[in-house]
C-alpha beads as a LAMMPS data file, in Angstrom:
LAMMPS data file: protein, C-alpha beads

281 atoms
280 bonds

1 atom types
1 bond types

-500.0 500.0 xlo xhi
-500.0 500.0 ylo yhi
-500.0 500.0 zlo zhi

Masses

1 110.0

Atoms # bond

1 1 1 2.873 -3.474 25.018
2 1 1 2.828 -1.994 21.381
3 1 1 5.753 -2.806 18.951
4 1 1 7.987 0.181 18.413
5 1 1 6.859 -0.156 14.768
6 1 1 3.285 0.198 15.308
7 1 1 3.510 2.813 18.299
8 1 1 5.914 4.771 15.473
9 1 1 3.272 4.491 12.954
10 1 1 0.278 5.429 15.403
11 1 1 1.866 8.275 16.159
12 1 1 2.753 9.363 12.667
13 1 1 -1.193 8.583 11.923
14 1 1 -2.151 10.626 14.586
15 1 1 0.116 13.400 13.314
16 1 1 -1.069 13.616 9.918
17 1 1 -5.008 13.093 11.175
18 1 1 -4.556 16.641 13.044
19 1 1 -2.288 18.567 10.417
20 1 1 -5.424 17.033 7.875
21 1 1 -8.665 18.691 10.239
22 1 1 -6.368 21.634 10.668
23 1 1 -4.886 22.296 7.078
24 1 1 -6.376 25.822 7.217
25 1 1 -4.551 27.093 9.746
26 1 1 -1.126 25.327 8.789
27 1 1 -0.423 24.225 12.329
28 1 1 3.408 24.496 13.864
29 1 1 5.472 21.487 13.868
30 1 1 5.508 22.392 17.722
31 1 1 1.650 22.533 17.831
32 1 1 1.730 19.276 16.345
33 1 1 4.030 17.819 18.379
34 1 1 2.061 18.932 20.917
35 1 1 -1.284 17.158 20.126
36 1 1 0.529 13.736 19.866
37 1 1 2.244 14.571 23.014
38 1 1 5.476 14.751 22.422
39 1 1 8.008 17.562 22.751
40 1 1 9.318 18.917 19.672
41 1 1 12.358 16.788 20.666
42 1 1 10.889 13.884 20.080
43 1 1 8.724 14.512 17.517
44 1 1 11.919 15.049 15.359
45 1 1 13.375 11.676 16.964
46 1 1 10.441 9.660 15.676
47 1 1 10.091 10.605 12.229
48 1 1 13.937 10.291 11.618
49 1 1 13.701 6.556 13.261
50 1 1 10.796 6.482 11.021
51 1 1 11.439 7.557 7.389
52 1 1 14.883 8.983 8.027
53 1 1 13.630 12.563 7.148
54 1 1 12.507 15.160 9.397
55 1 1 8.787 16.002 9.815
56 1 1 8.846 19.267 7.679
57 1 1 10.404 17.045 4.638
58 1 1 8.201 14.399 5.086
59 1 1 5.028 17.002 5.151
60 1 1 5.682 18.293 1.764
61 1 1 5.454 14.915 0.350
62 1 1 2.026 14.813 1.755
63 1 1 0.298 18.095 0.575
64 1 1 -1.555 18.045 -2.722
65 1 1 0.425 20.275 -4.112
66 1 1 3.213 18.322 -4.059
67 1 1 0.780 15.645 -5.242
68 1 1 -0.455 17.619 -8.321
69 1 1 2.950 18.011 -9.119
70 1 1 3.876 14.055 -9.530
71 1 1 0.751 13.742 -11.772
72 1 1 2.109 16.846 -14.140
73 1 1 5.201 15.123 -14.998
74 1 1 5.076 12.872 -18.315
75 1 1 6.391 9.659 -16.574
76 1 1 2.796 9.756 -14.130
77 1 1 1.010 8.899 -17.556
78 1 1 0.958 4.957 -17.791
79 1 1 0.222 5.141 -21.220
80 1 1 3.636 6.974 -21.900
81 1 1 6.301 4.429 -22.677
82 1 1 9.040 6.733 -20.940
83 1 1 6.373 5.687 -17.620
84 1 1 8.364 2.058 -18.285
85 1 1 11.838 3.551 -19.382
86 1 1 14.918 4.399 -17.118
87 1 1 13.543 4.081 -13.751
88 1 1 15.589 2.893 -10.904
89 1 1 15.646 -0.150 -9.107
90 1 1 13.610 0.953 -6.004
91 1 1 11.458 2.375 -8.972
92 1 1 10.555 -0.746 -10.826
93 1 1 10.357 -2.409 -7.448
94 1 1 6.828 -4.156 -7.650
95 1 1 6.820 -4.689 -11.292
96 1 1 9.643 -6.319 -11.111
97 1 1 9.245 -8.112 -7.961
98 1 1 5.607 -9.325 -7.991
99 1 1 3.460 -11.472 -9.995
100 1 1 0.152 -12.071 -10.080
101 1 1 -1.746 -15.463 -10.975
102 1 1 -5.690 -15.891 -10.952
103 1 1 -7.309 -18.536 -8.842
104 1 1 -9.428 -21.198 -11.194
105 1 1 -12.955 -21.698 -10.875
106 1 1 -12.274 -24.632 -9.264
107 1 1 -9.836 -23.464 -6.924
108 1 1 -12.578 -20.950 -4.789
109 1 1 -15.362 -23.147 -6.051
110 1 1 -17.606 -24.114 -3.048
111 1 1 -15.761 -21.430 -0.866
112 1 1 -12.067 -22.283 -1.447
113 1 1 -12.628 -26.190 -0.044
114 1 1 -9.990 -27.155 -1.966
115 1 1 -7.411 -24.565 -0.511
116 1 1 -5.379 -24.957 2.272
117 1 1 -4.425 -21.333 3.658
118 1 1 -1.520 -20.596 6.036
119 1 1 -1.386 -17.567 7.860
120 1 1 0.192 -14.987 10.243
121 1 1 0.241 -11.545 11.417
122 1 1 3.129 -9.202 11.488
123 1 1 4.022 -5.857 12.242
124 1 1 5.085 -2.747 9.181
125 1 1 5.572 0.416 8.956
126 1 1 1.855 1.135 8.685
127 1 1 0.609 -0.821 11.454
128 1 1 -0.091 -4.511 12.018
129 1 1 -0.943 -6.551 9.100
130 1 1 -2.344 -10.050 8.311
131 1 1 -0.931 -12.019 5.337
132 1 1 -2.157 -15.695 4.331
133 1 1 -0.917 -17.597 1.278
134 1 1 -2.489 -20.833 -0.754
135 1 1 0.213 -23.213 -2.088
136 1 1 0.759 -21.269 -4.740
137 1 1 1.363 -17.744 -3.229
138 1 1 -0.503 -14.951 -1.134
139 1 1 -4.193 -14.724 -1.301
140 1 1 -4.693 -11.942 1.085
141 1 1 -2.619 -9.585 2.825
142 1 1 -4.464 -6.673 4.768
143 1 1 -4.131 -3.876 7.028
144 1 1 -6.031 -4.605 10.486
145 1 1 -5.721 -3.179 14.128
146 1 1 -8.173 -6.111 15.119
147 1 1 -6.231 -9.649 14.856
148 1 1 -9.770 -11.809 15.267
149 1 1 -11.838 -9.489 13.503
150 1 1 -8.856 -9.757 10.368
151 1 1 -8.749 -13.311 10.640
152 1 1 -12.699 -13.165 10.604
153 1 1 -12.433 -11.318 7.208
154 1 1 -10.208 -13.867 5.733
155 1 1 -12.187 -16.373 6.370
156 1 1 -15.384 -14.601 5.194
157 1 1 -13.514 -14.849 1.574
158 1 1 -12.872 -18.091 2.027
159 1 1 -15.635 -19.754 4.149
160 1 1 -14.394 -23.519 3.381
161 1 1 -11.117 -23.511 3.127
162 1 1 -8.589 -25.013 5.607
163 1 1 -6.549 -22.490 7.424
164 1 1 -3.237 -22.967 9.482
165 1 1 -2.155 -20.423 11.569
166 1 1 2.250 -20.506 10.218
167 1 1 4.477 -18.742 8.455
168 1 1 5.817 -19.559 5.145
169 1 1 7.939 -18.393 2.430
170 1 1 5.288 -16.736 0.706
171 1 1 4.387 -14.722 3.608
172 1 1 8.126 -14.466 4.256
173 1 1 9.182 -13.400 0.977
174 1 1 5.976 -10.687 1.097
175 1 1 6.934 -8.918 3.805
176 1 1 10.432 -8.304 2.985
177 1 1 9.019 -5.788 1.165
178 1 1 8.770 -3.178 3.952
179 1 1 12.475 -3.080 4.362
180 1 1 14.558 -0.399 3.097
181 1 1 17.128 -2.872 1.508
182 1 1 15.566 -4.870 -1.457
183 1 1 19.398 -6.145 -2.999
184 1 1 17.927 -9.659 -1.975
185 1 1 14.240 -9.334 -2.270
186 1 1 12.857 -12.743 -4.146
187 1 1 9.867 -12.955 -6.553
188 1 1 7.217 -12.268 -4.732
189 1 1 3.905 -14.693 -6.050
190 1 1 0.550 -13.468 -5.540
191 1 1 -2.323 -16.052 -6.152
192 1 1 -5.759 -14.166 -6.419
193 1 1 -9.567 -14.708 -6.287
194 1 1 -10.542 -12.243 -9.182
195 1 1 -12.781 -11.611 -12.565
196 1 1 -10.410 -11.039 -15.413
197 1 1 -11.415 -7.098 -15.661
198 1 1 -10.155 -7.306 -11.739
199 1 1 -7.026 -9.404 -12.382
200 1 1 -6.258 -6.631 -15.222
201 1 1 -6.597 -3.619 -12.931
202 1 1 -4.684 -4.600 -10.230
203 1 1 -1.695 -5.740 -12.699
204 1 1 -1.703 -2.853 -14.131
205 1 1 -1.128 -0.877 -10.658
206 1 1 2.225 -3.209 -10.165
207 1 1 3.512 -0.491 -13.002
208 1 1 3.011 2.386 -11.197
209 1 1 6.360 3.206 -9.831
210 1 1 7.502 3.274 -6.231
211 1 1 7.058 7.353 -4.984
212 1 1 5.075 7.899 -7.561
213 1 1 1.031 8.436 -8.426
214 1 1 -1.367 7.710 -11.043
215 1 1 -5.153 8.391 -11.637
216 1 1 -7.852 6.178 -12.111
217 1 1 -8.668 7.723 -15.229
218 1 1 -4.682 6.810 -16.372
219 1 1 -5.256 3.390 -15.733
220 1 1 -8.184 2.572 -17.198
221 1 1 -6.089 4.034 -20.530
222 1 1 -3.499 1.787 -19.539
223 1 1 -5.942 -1.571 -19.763
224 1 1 -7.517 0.214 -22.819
225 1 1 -10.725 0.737 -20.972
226 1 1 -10.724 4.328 -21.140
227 1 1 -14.008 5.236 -20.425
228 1 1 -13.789 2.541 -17.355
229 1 1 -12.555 5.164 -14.403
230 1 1 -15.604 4.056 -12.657
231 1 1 -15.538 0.629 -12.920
232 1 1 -11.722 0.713 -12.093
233 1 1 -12.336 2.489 -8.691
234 1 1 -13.755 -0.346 -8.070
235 1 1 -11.967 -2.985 -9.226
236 1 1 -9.142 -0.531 -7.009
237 1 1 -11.119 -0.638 -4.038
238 1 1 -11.335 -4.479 -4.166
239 1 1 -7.867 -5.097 -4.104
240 1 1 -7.163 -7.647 -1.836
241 1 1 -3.308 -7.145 -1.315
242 1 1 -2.583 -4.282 0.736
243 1 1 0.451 -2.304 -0.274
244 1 1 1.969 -5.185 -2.626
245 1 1 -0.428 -4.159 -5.239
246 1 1 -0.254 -0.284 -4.672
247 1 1 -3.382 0.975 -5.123
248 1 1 -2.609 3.931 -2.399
249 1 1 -0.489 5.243 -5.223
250 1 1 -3.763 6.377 -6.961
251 1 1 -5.495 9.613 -6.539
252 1 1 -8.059 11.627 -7.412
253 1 1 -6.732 14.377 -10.781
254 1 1 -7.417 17.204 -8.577
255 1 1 -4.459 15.834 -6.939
256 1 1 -6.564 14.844 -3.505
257 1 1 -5.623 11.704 -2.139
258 1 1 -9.264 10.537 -2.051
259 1 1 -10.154 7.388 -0.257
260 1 1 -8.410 4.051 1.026
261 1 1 -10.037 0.815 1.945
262 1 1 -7.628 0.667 4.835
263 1 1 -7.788 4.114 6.177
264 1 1 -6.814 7.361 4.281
265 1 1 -4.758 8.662 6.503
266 1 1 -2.656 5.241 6.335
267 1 1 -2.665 5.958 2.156
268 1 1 -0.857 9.197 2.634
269 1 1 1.176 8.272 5.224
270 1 1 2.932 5.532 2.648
271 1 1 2.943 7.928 -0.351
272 1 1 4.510 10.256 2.346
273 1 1 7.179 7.685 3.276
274 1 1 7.574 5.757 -0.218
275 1 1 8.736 9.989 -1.532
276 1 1 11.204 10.036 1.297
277 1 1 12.546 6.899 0.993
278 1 1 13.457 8.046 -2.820
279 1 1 14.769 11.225 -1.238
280 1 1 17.087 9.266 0.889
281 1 1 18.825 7.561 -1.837

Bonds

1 1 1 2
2 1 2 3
3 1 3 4
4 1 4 5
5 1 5 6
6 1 6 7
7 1 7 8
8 1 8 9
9 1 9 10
10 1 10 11
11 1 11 12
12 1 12 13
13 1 13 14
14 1 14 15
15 1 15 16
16 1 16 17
17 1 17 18
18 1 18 19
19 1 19 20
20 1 20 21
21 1 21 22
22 1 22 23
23 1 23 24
24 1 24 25
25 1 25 26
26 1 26 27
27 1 27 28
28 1 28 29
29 1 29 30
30 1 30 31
31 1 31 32
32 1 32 33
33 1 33 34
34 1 34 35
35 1 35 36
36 1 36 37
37 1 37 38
38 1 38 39
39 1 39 40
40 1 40 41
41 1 41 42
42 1 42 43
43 1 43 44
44 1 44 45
45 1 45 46
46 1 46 47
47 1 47 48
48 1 48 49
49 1 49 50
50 1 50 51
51 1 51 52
52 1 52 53
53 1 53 54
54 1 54 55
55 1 55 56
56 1 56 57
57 1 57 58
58 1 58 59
59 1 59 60
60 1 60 61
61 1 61 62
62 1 62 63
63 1 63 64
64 1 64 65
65 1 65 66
66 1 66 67
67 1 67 68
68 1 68 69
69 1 69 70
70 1 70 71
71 1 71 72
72 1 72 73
73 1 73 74
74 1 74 75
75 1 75 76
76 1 76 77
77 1 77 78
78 1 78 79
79 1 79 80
80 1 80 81
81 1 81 82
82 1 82 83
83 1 83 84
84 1 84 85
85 1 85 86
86 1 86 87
87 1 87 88
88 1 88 89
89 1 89 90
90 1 90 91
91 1 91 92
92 1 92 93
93 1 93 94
94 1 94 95
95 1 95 96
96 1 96 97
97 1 97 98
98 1 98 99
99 1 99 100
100 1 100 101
101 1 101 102
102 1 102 103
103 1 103 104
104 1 104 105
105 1 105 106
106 1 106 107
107 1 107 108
108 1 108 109
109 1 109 110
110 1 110 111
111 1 111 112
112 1 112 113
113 1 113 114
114 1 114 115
115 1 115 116
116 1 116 117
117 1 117 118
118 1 118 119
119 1 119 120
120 1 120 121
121 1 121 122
122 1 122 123
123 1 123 124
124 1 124 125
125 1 125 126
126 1 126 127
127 1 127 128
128 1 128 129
129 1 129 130
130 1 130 131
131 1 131 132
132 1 132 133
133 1 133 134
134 1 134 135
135 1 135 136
136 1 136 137
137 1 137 138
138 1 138 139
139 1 139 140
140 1 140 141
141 1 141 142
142 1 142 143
143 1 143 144
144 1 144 145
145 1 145 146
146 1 146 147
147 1 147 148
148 1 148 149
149 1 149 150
150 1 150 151
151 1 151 152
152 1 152 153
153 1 153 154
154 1 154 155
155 1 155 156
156 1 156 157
157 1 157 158
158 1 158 159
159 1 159 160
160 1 160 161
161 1 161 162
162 1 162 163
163 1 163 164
164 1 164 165
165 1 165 166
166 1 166 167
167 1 167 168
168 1 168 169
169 1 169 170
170 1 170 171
171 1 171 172
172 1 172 173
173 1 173 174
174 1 174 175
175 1 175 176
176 1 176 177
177 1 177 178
178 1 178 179
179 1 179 180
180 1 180 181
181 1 181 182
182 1 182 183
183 1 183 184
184 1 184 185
185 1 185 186
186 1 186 187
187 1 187 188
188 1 188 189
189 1 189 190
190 1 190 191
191 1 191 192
192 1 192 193
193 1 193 194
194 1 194 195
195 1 195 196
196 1 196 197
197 1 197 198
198 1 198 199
199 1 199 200
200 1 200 201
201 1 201 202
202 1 202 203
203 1 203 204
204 1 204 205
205 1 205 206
206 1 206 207
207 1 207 208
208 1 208 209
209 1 209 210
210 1 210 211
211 1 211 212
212 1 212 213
213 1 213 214
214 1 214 215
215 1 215 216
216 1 216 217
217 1 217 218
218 1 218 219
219 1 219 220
220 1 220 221
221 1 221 222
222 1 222 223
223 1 223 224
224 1 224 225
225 1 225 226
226 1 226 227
227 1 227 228
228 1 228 229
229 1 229 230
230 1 230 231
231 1 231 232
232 1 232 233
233 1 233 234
234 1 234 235
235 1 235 236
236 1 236 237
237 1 237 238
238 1 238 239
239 1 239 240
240 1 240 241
241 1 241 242
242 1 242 243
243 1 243 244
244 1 244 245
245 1 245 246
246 1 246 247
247 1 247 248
248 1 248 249
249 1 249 250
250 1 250 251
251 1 251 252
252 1 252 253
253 1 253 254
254 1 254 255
255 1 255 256
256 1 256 257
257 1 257 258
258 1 258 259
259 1 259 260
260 1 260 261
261 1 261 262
262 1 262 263
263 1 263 264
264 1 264 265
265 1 265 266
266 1 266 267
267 1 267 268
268 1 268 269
269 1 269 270
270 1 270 271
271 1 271 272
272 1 272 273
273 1 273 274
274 1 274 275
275 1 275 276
276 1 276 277
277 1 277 278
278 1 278 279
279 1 279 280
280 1 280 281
């Protein structure tokens, strides 16, 4: 049987998968109700269980309008120092929550053999997730709605390392995250298998804030690469901590979404429920 967190979330996926291949029509919230079968009722229900918003609140935050919008205002421009100035808690949430420290040659030498990687798999918002941690904080932390095939990945990054399938603080403290109350959220440690331009990139996205968006062309200006937007898609793209480092919060400037190593529709989906969370407070 699927946790009521992951049913939630499939639904929501399917949701915003059919209001996406429809978008020139504009279905009904009944139609769309509808195609997830469930009665308008219900549909209502799930979202406010959800995100605590109903579905024609939450939709807004998804449109590109509403996109382009965020990316007009000055504090979207990483470069700005206001981008760093009077934000709220919830704002500065990963910035001031997370750090970041690169693995040494010799740690992922000879594929990892000197780590020893614990492990576990655990249920968000967004679907099941698998999050592993080295002594020294998380290593990996992905989106997956395979549990062998994720573990499978993991190990493909590490071939010959030594992994233990337990929870631990790390992991703990990581996941934490995905709750709505962060008054007791601890530093979260991230320990990560990266080139420097890599290690730069994804620190960088830590300072986008939380319900907000950048562009990759902003944060290349923001490492002082600014002729880089290519080279930081891709650095973006091989991020290898899913939501922590919040590389969904960067789109294309035309204000699409664009893609999502773990699925665009989950992308918008959490810029959909980071902007109601915000409008909640």
């Amino acid at each position: 049987m699927l946790d009521n967190k992951t049913h939630q979330y499939n639904k929501i996926a399917e949701a915003i998968a059919f209001i996406d291949d429809n978008h020139k029509v504009q279905p009904s919230l009944d139609t769309i109700a509808e195609h997830v079968n469930l009665s308008p009722f219900h549909f209502q229900r799930l979202f406010k269980e959800w995100v605590g918003i109903s579905p024609k609140k939450y939709l807004k935050f998804i449109s590109s309008s509403y996109a382009k919008g965020l990316l007009r205002k000055k504090e979207s421009n990483l470069s700005d120092t206001a981008f760093e100035m009077g934000l709220s808690g919830t704002g500065r949430l990963h910035d001031m929550f997370v750090t970041i420290e690169g693995m040494t040659p010799g740690e992922y030498k000879n594929g990892g053999s000197s780590l020893i990687i614990n492990y576990s798999f655990a249920e968000t918002p967004f679907g099941e997730i698998i999050v592993a941690a080295t002594n020294k904080g998380i290593c990996h932390m992905a989106f997956s709605e395979n549990n062998v095939l994720a573990f499978e990945e993991l190990q493909g990054i590490f071939p010959n390392a030594t992994f233990n399938q337990k929870v631990d603080k790390f992991q703990q403290d990581a996941l934490f995250i995905f709750r709505n109350d962060w008054t007791n959220l601890n530093e979260i440690k991230l320990h990560l298998k990266g080139t420097k331009f890599q290690l730069k990139v994804w620190e960088a996205l830590l300072s986008i804030p939380y319900g907000n968006l950048s562009t990759y062309g902003e944060i290349a200006e923001a490492i002082q690469h600014p002729k880089a937007s290519r080279a930081v898609g891709t650095a973006i793209g091989n991020n290898p901590i899913a939501y922590l480092i919040p590389c969904h919060r960067v789109i294309q400037k035309s204000g699409n979404f664009g893609g999502y190593h773990w699925n665009p529709t989950r992308k918008k989906a959490m810029i959909g429920w980071e902007a109601s969370i915000l409008e909640n407070e």
